[in-house]
C-alpha angles and dihedrals in degrees: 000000000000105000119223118294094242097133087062093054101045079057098061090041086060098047104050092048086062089044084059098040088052103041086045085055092047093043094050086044090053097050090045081051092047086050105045078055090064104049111096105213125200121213122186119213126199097224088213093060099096123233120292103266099193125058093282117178103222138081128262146142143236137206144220137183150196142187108243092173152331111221118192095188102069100007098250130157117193121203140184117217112198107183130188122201114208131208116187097161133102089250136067114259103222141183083015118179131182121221118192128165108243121195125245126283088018118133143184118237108171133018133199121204093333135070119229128209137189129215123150107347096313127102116215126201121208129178106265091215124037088234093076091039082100131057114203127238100268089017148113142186135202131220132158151171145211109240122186113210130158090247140023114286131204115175118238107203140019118204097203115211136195151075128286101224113201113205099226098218095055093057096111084217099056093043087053103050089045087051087053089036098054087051086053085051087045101052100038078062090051087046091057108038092046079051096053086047091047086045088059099047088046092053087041092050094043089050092054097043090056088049091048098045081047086056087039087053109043093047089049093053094049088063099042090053096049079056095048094050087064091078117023076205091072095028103148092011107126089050095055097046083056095049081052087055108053095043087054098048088043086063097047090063101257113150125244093275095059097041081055087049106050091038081067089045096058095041086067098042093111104039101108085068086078082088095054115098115246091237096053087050108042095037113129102205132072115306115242109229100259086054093054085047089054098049087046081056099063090079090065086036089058097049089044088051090047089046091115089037105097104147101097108018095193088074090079096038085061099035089050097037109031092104091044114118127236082224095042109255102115134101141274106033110358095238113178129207120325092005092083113084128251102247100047091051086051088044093042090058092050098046088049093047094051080048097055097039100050123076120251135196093252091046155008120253124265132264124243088255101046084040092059089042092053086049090036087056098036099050107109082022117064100343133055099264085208094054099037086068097073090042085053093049095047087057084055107040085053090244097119084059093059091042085048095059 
């Protein structure tokens, strides 16, 4: 029989406990991203400091400058600033601005790809086209003005303004964690696909395990009654020994299967008394010995009639051994204990019970009291003292009645 498919499950449970922890961790990476986004950051730059020489990951601008004119009239210098802004992180630089003190009476005259504003005593440049608002990772861009001033100016300090902007799917982590969570997703798809199909095979076997035990059984039974009919003593016999059976073996813990198997078991314990003559089995006086001999002979009869027969094992365990004695004084072998095979101590019980229980031509059967004495005296005996227990407590709990009927 195909077990559960458990395994399968806890998988996917798995699984899908991972998918949440990681997207939850995605999900947590990508707001403090979106945040960080958000956050304008101001830097301040000694324009004296030269220039990073080494790859540097900050922002930061230079300046250069150029003598437009001198003029002696009116004591004017006039001066070109051509400024570059430098971004040498992994992320874009947006919304930038650059913040410089001017002195008083300067003023721009002309701008070149900015726009510079005044306000107490500061100087602010701004990108002139929203195409240049954003300076790529790796990147720089370049901007300047002509300023007049009485003398010749160099700013002293930049306040640097903007946001770092971090593009989400080029962050190498979470690029990472959606390439392992789309596997997960992969393969809980896998999972349940691969369950649905296991589901069907399981229906579709199960299916055809119930229609073949059906087959098993009703092939069986017709046997067994073609034996039963031998003797109107033992009609039904061999049924209700099987119904014993399974009972027994349910309470002893076996699963379905083996309940099937010994109930089949037990439904071909007597075949072997297909060999024995009618009027050897259905006399009503005293047995000669070599009758007796012959009716003991229907346990090695049966094997040698199931000797093609391989599928459930146990069958011939119960058809050889089924008269065999828990203290070894049985037939056909003698076994002893534990030798004697499962199957053939639980059918053994069973077989004795249905005895004891039908009437016969030489006595009445016996009542549910004298029935639980006999096992009661016999366990250790004849029968498996660890197996009778549960017959005995199937009389008194009423069960054998219903498997009677």
């Amino acid at each position: 029989m195909i077990k559960n498919h458990s395994p399968l499950k806890k998988i996917i449970i798995i699984l899908l406990i991972f998918l949440s922890f990681l997207s939850i961790f995605e999900v947590s990476l990508i707001l403090k991203i979106n945040k960080q986004n958000k956050e304008v950051i101001t830097i301040k730059q000694d324009s004296s400091l030269p220039a990073p020489t080494v790859n540097i990951k900050k922002v930061f601008v230079t300046t250069k400058r150029r003598t437009l004119w001198d003029n002696k009239q009116d004591s004017t210098i006039g001066s070109f600033y051509e400024i570059t802004l430098f971004n040498t992180t992994n992320s874009a630089f947006t919304d930038w601005s650059v913040k410089f003190p001017i002195p008083q009476n300067a003023y721009v005259e002309n701008q070149w790809n900015c726009n510079v504003l005044y306000y107490e005593g500061f100087a602010t440049i701004k990108p002139h086209y929203s195409n240049s608002s954003s300076v790529k990772s790796n990147n720089n861009i370049s901007f300047g003005f002509t300023l007049s001033y009485k003398n010749t100016f160099i700013p002293e300090e930049y306040e640097i303004s903007g946001r770092f902007v971090q593009n989400i799917l080029s962050n190498i982590t979470i690029r990472i964690l959606f390439i392992i969570i789309l596997i997960i997703i992969t393969g809980i798809i896998f999972s349940l696909v691969a369950s649905f199909i296991f589901k069907r095979q399981v229906a579709f076997s199960q299916e055809q395990q119930k229609r073949d035990n059906e087959f098993i059984e009703q092939t069986m039974k017709s046997f067994t009654n073609f034996i039963d009919n031998k003797d109107p003593y033992t009609s039904g016999h061999s049924i209700r020994v099987a119904n014993f059976t399974k009972e027994i073996a349910r309470r002893m813990g076996f699963d379905e299967q083996n309940q099937l198997n010994m109930y089949y078991a037990a439904l071909m314990h007597d075949i072997g008394k297909i060999t024995v003559p009618d009027e050897i089995l259905m006399k009503q006086t005293t047995l000669s010995t070599d009758e007796w001999e012959r009716i003991q002979k229907h346990t090695e009869n049966g094997v040698r009639l199931l000797k093609d027969f391989t599928v459930l094992p146990i069958i011939k365990d119960a058809v050889l051994y089924h008269h065999e004695r828990y203290d070894g004084n049985g037939y056909v072998s003698k076994l002893k204990g534990e030798q004697i095979p499962l199957v053939a101590r639980i059918v053994c019980i069973a077989d004795s019970f249905d005895a004891m229980t039908s009437n016969r031509y030489y006595r009445l059967k016996f009542s549910d009291d004298r029935t639980i004495k006999e096992l009661e005296r016999c366990a250790g005996k004849q029968f498996d003292p660890n197996i009778v227990v549960h017959m005995i407590e199937m009389i008194k709990d009423g069960t054998v009645h219903s498997l009677q009927d």
